[in-house]
C-alpha positions as CSV (number, residue, x, y, z in Angstrom):
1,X,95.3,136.5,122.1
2,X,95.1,132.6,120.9
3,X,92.4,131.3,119.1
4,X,90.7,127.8,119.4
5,X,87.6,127.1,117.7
6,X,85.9,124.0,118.5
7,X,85.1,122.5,121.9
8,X,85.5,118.8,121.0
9,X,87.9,116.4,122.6
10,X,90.9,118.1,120.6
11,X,89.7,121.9,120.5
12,X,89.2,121.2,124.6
13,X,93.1,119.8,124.6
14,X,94.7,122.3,123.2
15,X,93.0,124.7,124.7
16,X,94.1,123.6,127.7
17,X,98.1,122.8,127.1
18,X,97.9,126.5,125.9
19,X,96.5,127.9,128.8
20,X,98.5,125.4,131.1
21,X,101.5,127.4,129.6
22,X,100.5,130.5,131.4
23,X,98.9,131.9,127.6
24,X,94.9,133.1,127.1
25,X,92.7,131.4,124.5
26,X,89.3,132.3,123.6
27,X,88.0,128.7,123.3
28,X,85.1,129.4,120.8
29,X,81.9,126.8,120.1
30,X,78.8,126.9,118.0
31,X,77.1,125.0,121.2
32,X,74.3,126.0,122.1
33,X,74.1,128.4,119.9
34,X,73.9,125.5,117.2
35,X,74.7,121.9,116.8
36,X,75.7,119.6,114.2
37,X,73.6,116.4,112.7
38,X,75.5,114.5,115.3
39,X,75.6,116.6,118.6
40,X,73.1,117.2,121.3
41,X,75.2,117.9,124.8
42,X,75.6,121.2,125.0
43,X,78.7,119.8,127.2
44,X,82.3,120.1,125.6
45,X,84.3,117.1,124.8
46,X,80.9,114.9,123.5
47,X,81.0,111.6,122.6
48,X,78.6,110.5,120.3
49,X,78.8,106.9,118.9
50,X,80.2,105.6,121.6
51,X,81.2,105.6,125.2
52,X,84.3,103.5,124.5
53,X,87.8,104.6,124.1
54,X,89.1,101.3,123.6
55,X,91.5,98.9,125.2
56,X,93.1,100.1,128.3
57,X,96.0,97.5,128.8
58,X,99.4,99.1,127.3
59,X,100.8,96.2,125.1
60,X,97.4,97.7,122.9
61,X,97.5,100.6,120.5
62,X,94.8,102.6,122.3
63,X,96.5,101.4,125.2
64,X,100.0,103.0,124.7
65,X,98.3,106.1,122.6
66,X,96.2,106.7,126.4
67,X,99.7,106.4,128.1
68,X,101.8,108.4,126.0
69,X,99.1,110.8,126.2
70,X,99.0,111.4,130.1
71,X,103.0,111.7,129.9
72,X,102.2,114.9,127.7
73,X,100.0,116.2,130.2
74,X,96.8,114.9,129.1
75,X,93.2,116.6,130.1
76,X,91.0,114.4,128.7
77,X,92.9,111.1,130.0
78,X,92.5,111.5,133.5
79,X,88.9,112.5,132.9
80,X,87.8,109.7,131.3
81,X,89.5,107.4,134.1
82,X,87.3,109.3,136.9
83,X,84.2,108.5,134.7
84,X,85.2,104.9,133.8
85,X,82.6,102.5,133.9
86,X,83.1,98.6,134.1
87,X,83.8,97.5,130.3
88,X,86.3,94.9,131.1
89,X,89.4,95.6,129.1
90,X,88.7,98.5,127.7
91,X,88.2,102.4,129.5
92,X,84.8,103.0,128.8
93,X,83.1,106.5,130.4
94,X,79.8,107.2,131.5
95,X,79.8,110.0,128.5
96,X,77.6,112.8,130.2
97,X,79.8,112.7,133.4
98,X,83.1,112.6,131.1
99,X,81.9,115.5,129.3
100,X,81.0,117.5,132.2
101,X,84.3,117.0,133.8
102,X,86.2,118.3,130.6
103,X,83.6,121.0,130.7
104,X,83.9,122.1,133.9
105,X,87.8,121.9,133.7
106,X,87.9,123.7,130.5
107,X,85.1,126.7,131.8
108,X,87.5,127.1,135.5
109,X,90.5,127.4,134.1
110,X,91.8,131.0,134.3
111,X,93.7,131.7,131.2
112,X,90.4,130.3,129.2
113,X,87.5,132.0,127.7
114,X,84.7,130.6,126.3
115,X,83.4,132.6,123.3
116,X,79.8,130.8,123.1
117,X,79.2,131.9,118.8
118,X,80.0,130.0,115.3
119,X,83.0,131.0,113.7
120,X,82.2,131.3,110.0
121,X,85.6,132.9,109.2
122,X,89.5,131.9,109.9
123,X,90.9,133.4,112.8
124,X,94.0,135.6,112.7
125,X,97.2,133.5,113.8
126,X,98.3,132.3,116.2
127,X,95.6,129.7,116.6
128,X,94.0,126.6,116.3
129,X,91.1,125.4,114.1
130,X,89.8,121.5,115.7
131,X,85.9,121.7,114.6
132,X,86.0,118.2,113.5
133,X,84.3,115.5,110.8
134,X,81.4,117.8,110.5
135,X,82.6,121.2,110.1
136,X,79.4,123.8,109.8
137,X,79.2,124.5,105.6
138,X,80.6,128.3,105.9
139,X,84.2,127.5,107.8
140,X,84.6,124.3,106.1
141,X,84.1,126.7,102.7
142,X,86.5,128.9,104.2
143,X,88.9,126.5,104.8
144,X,88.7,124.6,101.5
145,X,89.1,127.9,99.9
146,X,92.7,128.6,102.0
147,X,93.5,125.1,100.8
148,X,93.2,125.4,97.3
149,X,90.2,123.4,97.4
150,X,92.5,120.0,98.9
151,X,89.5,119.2,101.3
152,X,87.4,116.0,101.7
153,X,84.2,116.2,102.5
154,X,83.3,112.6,102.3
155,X,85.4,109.4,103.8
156,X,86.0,106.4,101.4
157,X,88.3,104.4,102.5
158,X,89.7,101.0,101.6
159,X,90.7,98.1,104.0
160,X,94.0,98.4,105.6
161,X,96.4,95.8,106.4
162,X,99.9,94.9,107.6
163,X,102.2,93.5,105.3
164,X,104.0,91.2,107.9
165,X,100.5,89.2,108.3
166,X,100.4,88.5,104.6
167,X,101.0,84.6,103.1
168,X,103.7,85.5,100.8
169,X,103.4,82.1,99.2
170,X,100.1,83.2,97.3
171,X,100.5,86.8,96.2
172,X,103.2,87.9,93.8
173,X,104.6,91.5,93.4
174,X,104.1,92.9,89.9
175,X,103.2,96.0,87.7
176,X,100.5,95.4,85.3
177,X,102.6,94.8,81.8
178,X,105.9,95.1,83.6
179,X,105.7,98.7,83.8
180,X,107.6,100.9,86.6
181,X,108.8,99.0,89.7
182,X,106.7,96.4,91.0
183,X,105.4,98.6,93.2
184,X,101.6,96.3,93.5
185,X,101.3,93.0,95.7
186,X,98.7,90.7,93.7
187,X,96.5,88.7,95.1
188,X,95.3,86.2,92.2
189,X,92.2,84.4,92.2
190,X,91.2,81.7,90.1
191,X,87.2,81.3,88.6
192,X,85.6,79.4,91.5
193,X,87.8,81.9,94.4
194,X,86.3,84.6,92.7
195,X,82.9,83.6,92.2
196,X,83.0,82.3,96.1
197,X,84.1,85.7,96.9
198,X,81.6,87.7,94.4
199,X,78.9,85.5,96.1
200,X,79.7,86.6,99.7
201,X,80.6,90.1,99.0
202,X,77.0,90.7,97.2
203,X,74.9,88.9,100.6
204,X,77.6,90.9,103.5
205,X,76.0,92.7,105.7
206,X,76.2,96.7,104.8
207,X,76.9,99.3,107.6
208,X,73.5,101.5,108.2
209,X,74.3,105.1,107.3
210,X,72.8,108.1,109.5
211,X,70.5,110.5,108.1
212,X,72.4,113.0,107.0
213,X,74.9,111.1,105.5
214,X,72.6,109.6,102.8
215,X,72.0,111.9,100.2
216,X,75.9,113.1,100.1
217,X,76.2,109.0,99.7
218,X,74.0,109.3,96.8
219,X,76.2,111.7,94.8
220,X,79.6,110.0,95.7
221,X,79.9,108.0,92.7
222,X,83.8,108.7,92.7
223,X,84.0,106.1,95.2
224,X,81.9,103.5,94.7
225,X,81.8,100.9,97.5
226,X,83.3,97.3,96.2
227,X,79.6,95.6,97.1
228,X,77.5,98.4,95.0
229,X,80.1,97.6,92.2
230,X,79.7,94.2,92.4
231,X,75.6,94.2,92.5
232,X,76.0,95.8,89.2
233,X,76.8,92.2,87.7
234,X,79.3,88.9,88.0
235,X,82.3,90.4,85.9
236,X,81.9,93.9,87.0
237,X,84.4,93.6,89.4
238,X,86.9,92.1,86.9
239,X,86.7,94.9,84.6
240,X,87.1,97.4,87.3
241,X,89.5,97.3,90.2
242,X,89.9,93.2,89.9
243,X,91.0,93.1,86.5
244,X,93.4,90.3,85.5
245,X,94.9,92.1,82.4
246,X,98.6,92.8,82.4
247,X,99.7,90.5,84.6
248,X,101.3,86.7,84.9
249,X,101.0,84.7,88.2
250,X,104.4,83.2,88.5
251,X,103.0,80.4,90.4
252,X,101.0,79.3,87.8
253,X,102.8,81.0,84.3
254,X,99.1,82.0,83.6
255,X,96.9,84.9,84.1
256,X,94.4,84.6,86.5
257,X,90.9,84.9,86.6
258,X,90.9,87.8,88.4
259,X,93.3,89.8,90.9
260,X,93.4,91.8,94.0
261,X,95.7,94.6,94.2
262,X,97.4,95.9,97.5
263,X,99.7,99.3,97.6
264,X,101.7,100.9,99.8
265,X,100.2,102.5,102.6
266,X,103.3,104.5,104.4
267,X,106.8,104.9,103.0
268,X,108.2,102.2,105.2
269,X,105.9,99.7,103.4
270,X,104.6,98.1,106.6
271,X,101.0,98.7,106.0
272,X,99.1,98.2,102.6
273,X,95.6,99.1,101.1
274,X,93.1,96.8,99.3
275,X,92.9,98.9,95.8
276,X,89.2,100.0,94.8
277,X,87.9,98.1,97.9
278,X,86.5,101.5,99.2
279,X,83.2,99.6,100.9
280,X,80.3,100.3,103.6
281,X,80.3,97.2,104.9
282,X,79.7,95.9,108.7
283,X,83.4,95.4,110.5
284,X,82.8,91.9,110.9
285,X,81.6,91.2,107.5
286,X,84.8,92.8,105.8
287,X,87.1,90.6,108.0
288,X,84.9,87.4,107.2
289,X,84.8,88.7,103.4
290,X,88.0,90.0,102.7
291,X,89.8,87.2,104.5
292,X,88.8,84.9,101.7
293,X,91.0,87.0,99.2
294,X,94.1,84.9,98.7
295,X,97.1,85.5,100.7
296,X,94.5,87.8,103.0
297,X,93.4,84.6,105.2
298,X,94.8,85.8,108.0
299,X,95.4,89.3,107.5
300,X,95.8,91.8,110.4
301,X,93.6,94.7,109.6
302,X,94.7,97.8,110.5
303,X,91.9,99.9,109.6
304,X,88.5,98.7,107.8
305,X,87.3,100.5,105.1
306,X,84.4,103.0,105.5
307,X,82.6,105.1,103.7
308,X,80.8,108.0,105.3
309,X,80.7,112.0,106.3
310,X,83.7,113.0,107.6
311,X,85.5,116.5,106.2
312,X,89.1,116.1,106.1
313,X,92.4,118.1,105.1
314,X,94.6,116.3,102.2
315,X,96.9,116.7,105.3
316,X,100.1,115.3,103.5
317,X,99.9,118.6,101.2
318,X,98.9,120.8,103.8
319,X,100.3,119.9,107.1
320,X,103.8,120.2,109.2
321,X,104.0,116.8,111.0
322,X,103.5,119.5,114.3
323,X,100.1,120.1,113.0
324,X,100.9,123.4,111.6
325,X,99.8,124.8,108.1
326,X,102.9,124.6,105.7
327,X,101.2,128.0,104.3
328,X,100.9,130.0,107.7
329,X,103.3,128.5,110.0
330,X,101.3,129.9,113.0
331,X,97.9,128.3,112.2
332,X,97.1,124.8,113.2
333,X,94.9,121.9,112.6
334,X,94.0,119.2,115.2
335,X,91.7,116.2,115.6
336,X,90.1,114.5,112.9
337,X,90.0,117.2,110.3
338,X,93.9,116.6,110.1
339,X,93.5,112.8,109.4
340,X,93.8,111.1,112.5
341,X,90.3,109.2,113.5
342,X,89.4,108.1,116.8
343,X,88.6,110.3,120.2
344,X,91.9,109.6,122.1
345,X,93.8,110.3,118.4
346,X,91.7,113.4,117.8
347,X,92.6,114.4,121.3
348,X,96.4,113.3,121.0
349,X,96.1,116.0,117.7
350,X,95.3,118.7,120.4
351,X,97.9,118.3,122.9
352,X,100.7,117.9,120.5
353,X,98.9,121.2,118.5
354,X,98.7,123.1,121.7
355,X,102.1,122.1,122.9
356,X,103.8,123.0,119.0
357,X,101.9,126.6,119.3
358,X,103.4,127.6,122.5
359,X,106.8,127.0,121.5
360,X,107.0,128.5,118.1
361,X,105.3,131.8,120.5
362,X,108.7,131.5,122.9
363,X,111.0,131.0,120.0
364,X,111.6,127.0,120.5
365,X,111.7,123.8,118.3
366,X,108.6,122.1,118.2
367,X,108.1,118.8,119.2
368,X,109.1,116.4,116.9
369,X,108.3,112.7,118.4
370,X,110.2,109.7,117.4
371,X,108.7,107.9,115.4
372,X,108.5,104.5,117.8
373,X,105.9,106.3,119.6
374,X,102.1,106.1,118.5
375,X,101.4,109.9,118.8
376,X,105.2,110.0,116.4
377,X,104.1,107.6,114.2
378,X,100.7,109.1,113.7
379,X,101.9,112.7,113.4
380,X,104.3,111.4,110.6
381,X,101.8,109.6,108.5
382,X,99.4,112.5,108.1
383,X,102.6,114.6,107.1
384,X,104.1,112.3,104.8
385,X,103.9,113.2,101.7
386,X,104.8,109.4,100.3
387,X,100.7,108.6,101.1
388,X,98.7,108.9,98.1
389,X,94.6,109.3,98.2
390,X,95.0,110.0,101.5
391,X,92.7,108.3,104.2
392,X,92.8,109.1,107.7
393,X,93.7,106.9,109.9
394,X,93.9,105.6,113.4
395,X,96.1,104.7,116.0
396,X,97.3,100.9,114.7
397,X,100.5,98.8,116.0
398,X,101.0,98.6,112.2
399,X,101.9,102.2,111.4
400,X,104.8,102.0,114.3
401,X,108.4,100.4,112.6
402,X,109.1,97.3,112.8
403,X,111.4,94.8,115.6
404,X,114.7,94.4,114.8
405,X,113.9,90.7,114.9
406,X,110.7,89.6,114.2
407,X,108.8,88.2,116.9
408,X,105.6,86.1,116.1
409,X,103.9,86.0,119.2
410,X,101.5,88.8,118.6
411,X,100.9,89.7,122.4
412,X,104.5,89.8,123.2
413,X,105.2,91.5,120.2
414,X,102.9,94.3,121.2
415,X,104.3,94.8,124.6
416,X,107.9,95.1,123.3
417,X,106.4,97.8,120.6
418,X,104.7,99.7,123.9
419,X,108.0,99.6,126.2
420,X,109.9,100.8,123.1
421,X,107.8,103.7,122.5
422,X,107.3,105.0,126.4
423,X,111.2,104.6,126.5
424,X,111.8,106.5,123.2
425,X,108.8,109.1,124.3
426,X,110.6,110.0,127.8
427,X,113.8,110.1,125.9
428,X,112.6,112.4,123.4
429,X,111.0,114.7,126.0
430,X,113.8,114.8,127.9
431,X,116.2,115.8,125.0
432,X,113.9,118.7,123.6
433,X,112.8,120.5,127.1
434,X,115.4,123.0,126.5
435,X,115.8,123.2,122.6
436,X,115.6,126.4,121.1
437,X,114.7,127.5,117.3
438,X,117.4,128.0,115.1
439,X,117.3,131.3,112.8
440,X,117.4,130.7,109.6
């Protein structure tokens, strides 16, 4: 007997690649039983902040993620294309109808069962745990407990972007007083860029919060969003994550007024964070804001920062890139709980969860996808353990590895990223169909 508990857009994916397999789950959901702060559809697969699952063309990252998707035998994909509504680029579902489906799919299937009841306790292995960002308080104890604690219950991120989009004639690389490598890009500011920026970051427009997110926003201190620091006072900012101490712009033989520091994001270097610049900010307003940063004019960003309730597993620790638990090799994670963020990437999670659990059960290799792909990319980065304070993270062209030669039209750059990964994806399924495990 395999285990899935949660009915959510990843929970219903696995589910269903298990069962497609010729296996029987026990698909198991609080609904109607109970619902989270967010939920209200007793329906499976529930959107809830939007109806959108972004672009549709290919040469987009929610583009290719969709395709590569369907090529792995998708449920939800072909659902939400028989619910589309008009939305011009993008798929966008009429959300009721798109739940339905999955819920109708999910409840006829043969080898499924639906176990209507909240788990409270981890299931025996094999089986897969996808209950999402808002986990009910006893498993999400549970699981923080079979962790060793390494579980977020709380989102702060920082702005993400790629290094290719950077001005590399205003930032520097540099360790404050030489130390180490130079392992930090700086972005110096002199006294009337920062006060510019200090003055727009303190009048941006701040993201509303729901409900039940407020009072765990309250007690997050650890985090403190870049605009609450800076309402604190002019120079907070410059004692705190813009401090100029340490450090020499070579441009100018001076040090600056105050800096902005950017670090690594994955191991290949192609993506880096904004230091301290957790923030709660409207999407908009952090690209208008953040933009005036030197050397950040016309940064591509890959992810915006955010800051609100989401629990999460430090996945990098925890987590086989095939979704499995390093601990019990026979107990996987998928959707956002592992790191991803996004429906379609939640979903992705599923599938390639559901697929791995089947073929550890007959003895074979599980999937490893290259890396060119977005489902390989994104199964890599919440594996990696290279990623420090981890963040989760959605399906970006930046996570993916770079051209051979760089090509600066953006459009046509992204369409060579999307034909490179579909290629290396069919490759890559075509090589492992028969792979078996090797005994150790």
């Amino acid at each position: 007997m395999i285990t899935v508990i949660g009915a959510g857009l990843a929970g219903c994916e696995a589910a269903w690649q298990i069962a497609e397999a010729g296996y029987h789950v026990t698909l198991c959901e609080m609904k109607p039983e109970k619902h989270s702060p967010a939920h209200h559809s007793d329906d499976f697969a529930e959107l809830v902040c939007s109806n959108s699952l972004k672009a549709a063309r290919l040469d987009s990252a929610a583009g290719l993620l969709k395709a590569e998707m369907e090529l792995l035998g998708s449920l939800t994909v072909p659902c939400a294309k028989a619910t589309a509504v008009e939305a011009g680029g993008a798929l966008a579902v009429d959300r009721h109808r798109f739940s339905k489906m999955v819920t109708e799919k999910i409840r006829n299937h043969p080898n499924i069962t639906v176990l209507e009841q909240e788990i409270t306790k981890i299931p025996d292995a094999p089986a897969v745990i996808a209950t999402g960002p808002l986990t009910s308080d006893a498993l999400a104890d549970e699981i923080a407990s079979m962790c060793g604690g390494a579980l977020s219950f709380f989102d702060a991120a920082a702005p993400i972007v790629t290094f290719e989009s950077l001005d590399q004639s205003r930032i520097f690389f540099a360790s404050r007083y030489g130390r180490g490598e130079a392992d930090y890009i700086n972005c110096p500011m002199n006294r009337e860029e920062y006060e510019a920026f200090y003055d727009a970051l303190i009048h941006a427009e701040r993201a509303e919060q729901k409900a039940f997110e407020k009072d765990s926003f309250r007690v997050y201190e650890g985090c403190m969003p870049i605009e609450v620091l800076a309402s604190r006072g002019a120079d907070t900012m410059r004692f705190g994550p813009m401090k100029p101490v340490g450090l020499t712009d070579p441009h100018t033989g001076r040090r600056p007024y105050a800096v902005v520091q950017l670090r690594k994001e994955n191991r290949i270097g192609s993506m880096y964070n904004l230091v301290g610049f957790q923030t709660n900010l409207k999407f908009g307003e952090q690209k208008r804001v953040f933009s005036m940063i030197p050397g950040l004019e016309h940064a591509e960003f890959v992810r915006y920062g955010v800051m609100h309730r989401n629990s999460f597993l430090d996945s990098p620790r925890l987590l086989n890139s095939d979704f499995s638990l390093k601990s019990t090799p026979m107990l996987f994670f998928a959707g956002q709980m592992t790191g991803v963020e996004g429906y379609m990437e939640s979903a992705g999670s599923g599938i390639l969860a559901g697929k791995n659990l089947v073929r550890k059960l007959r003895g074979e290799v599980p999937i490893t996808l290259p890396r060119e792909t977005m489902l390989g990319a994104l199964s890599r980065y919440i594996s990696d353990p290279f990623v420090e304070n981890f963040q989760p993270m959605g399906a970006n062209m930046g996570i993916l590895p770079d051209l051979p030669d760089r090509v600066r039209d953006k459009k046509l750059k992204y369409g060579m990223l999307a034909e490179r990964s579909m290629a290396a994806l069919r490759d890559a399924l075509g090589e492992q169909t028969d792979r078996k495990a090797v005994k150790a």
